[in-house]
DRENDOVO-231850 format. One record per residue: z, y, x of N, C-alpha, C in turn. Coordinates in steps of 0.1 Angstrom, whole numbers. Layout:
N
+-------+-------+-------+-------+-------+-------+-------+-------+-------+
:    nw :    nv :    nu :   caw :   cav :   cau :    cw :    cv :    cu :
+-------+-------+-------+-------+-------+-------+-------+-------+-------+
:     Z :     Y :     X :     Z :     Y :     X :     Z :     Y :     X :
...
+-------+-------+-------+-------+-------+-------+-------+-------+-------+
This chain:
83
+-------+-------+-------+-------+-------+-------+-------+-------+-------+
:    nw :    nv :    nu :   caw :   cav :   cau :    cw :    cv :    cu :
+-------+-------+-------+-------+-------+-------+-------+-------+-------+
:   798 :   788 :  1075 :   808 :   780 :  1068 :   819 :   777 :  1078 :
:   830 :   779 :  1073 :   843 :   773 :  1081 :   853 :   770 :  1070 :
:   861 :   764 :  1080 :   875 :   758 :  1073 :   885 :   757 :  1080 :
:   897 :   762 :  1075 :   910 :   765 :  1082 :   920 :   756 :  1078 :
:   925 :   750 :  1087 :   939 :   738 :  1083 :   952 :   749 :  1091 :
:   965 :   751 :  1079 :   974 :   758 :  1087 :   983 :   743 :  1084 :
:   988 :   745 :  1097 :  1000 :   735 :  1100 :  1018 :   738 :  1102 :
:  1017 :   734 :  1089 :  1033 :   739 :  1089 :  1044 :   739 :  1093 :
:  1051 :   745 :  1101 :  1066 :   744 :  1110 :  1071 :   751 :  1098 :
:  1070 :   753 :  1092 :  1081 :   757 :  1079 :  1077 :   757 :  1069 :
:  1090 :   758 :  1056 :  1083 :   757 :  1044 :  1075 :   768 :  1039 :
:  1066 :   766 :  1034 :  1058 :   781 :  1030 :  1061 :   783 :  1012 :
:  1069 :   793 :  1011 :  1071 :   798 :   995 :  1067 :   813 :   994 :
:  1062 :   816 :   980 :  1066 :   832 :   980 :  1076 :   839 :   984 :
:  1085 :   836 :   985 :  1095 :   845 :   993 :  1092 :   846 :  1012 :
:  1084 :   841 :  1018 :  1086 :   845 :  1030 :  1071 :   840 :  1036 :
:  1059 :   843 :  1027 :  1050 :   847 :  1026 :  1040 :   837 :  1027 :
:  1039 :   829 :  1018 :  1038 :   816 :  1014 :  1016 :   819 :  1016 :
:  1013 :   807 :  1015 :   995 :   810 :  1016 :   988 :   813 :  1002 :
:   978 :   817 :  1001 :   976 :   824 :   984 :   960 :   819 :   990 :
:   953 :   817 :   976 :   936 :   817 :   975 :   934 :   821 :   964 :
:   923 :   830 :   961 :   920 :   832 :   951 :   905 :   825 :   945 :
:   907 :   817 :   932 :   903 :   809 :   924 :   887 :   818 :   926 :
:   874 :   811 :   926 :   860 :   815 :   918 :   857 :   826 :   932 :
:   870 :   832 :   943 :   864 :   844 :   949 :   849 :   839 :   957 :
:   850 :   827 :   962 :   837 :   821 :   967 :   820 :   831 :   963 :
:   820 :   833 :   951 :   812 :   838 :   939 :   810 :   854 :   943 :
:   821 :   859 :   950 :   820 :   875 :   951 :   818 :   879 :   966 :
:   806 :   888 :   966 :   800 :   893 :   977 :   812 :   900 :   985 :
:   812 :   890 :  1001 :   824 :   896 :  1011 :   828 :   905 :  1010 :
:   843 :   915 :  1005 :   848 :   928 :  1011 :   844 :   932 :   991 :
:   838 :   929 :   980 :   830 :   936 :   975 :   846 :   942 :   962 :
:   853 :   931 :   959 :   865 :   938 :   953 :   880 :   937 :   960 :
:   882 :   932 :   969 :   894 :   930 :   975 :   899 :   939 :   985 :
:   908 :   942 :   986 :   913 :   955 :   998 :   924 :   946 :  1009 :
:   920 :   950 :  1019 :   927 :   940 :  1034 :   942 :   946 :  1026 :
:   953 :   932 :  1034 :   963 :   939 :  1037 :   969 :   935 :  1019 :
:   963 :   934 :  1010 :   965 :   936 :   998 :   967 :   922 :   989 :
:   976 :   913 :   986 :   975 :   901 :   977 :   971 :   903 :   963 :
:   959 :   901 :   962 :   947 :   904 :   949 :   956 :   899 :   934 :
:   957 :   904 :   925 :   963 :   904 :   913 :   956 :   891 :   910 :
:   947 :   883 :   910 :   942 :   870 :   908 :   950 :   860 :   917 :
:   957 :   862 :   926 :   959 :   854 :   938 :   968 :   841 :   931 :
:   963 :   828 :   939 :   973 :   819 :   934 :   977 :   810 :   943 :
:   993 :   814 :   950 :  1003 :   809 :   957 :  1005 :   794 :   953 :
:  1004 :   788 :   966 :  1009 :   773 :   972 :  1015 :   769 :   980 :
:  1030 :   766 :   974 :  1039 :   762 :   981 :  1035 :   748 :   988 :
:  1045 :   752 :  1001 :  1038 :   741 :  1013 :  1054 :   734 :  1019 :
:  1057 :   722 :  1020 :  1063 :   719 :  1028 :  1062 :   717 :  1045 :
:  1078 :   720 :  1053 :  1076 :   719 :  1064 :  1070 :   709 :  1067 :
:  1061 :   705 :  1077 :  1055 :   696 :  1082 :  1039 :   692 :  1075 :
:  1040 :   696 :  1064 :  1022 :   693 :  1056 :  1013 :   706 :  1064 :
:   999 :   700 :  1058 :   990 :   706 :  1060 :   984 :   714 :  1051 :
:   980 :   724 :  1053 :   968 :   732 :  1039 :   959 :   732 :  1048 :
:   943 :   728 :  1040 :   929 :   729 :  1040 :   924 :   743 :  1031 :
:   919 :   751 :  1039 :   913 :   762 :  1031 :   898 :   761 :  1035 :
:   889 :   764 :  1022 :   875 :   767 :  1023 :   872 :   783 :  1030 :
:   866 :   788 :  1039 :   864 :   796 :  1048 :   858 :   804 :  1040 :
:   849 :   800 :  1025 :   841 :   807 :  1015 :   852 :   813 :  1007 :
:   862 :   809 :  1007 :   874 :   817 :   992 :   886 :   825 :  1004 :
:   888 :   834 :   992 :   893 :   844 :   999 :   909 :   836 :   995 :
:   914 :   839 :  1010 :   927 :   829 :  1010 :   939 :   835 :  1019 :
:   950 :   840 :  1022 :   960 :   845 :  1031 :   977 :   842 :  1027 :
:   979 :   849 :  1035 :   995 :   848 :  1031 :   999 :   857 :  1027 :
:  1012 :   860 :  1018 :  1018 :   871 :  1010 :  1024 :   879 :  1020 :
:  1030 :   889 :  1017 :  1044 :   892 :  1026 :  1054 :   884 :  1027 :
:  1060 :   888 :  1040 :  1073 :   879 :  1045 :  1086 :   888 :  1038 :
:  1095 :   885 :  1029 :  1107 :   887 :  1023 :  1117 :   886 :  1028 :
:  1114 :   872 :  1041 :  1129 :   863 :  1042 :  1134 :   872 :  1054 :
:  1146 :   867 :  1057 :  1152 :   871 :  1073 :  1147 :   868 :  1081 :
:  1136 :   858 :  1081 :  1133 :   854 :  1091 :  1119 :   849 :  1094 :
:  1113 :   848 :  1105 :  1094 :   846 :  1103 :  1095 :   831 :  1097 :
:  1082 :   827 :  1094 :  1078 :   814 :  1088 :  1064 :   814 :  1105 :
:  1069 :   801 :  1103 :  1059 :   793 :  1109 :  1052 :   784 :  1113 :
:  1039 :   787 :  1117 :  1027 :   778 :  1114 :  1015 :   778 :  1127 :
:  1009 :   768 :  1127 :   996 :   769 :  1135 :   982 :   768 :  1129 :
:   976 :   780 :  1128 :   961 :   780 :  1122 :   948 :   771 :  1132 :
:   943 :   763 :  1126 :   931 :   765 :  1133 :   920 :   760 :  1122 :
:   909 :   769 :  1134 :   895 :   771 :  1121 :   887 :   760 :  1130 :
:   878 :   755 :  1118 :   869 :   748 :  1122 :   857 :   754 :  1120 :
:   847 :   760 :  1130 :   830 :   763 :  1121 :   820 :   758 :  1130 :
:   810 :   764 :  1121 :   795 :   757 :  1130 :   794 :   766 :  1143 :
:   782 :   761 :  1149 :   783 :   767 :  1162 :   769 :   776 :  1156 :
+-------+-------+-------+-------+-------+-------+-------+-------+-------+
C-alpha cells in the first residue's frame, strides 16, 4: 500500500500535463490493460491549483498527461508506504 501527495508550484490543467487517475483501475491486475507512457482512454483529469495538494491511492492507476505548454509545470511528489 502507498500513497502519493503531489504538491503544487503550479497550476496543473490538461494543457500542460495536468494529474489523471483512472476510476475502478484498483480492480485490475498491475500492468494487466494499460501501456506505460500512455494516458488510458478511461483516464479522468484533475485540475489542481497552484499551491493545493492532490492525495493519490498508490492502488489506482494515476499520472500526469503530456506537457503542451511552453513551459514545465511544477511540483513535489512524495510517496508515503509501509516498510
Amino acid at each position: 500500500m502507498s500513497v502519493q501527495v503531489v504538491w503544487n508550484f503550479d497550476h496543473f490543467t490538461g494543457a500542460n500535463g495536468g494529474f489523471f487517475f483512472v476510476p475502478g483501475s484498483e480492480q485490475v491486475p498491475l500492468g494487466a490493460a494499460y501501456a506505460d507512457h500512455v494516458v488510458p482512454d478511461d483516464a479522468q483529469f484533475v485540475a489542481a491549483t497552484k499551491g493545493s495538494a492532490l492525495v493519490a491511492n498508490g492502488q489506482v492507476l494515476h499520472g500526469a498527461g503530456p506537457n503542451f505548454s511552453p513551459r514545465p509545470r511544477i511540483a513535489l511528489l512524495v510517496q508515503y508506504s509501509r516498510r
